[in-house]
C-alpha positions as CSV (number, residue, x, y, z in Angstrom):
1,X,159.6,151.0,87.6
2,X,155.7,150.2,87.4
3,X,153.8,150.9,84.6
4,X,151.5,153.7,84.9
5,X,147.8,152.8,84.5
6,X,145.8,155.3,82.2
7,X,142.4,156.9,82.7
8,X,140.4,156.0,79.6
9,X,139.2,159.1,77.9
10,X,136.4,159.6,75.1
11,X,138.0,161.6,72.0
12,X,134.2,163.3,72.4
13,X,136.1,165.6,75.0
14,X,138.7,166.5,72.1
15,X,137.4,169.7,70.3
16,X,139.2,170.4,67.2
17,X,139.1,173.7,65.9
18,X,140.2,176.1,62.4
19,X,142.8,178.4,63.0
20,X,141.8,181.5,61.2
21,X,144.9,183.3,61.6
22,X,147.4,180.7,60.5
23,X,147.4,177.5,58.8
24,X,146.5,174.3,60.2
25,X,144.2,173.0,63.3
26,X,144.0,173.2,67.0
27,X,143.0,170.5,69.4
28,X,141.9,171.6,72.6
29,X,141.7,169.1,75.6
30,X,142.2,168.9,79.6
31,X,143.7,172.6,79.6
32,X,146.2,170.7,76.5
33,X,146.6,172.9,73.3
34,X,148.1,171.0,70.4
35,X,148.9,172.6,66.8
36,X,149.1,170.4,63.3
37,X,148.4,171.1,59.7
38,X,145.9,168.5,59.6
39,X,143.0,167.1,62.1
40,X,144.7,163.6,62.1
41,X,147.9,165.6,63.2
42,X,146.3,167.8,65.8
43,X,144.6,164.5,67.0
44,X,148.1,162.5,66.8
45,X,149.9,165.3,69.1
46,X,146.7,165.8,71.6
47,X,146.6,161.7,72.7
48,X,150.1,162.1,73.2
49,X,149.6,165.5,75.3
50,X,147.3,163.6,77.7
51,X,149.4,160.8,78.3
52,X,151.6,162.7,80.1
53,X,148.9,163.7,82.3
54,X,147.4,159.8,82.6
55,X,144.8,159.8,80.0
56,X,144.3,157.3,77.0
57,X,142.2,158.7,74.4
58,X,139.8,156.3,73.1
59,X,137.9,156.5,69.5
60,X,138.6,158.6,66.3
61,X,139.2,161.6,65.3
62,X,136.7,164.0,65.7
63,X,134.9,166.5,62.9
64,X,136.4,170.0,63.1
65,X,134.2,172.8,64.6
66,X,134.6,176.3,63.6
């Protein structure tokens, strides 16, 4: 089976977000929602979230808004 070749993508399109209600952080990407109790983790579960859907993020983690 080929290897699938992924779309680069800049982790500027990754918003990462407070959840007031609960504990922990929200990335939001692509129509892709990914929980974690940290940013890093948030950001960890969201690159692999667009994989499945051909995208390599690209960069670091980005600031938290909100």
């Amino acid at each position: 089976m080929a290897a699938k070749t992924l779309k680069n993508l800049s982790s500027g399109k990754v918003e990462i977000i407070k959840l007031r209600n609960r504990r922990g952080y929200a990335a939001l990407c692509l129509n892709h929602l990914t929980e974690g109790v940290s940013p890093v983790q948030a950001f960890a579960r969201m690159v692999k979230a667009v994989k499945r859907s051909g995208y390599a993020l690209q960069g670091s983690v980005p600031r938290p808004r909100g």
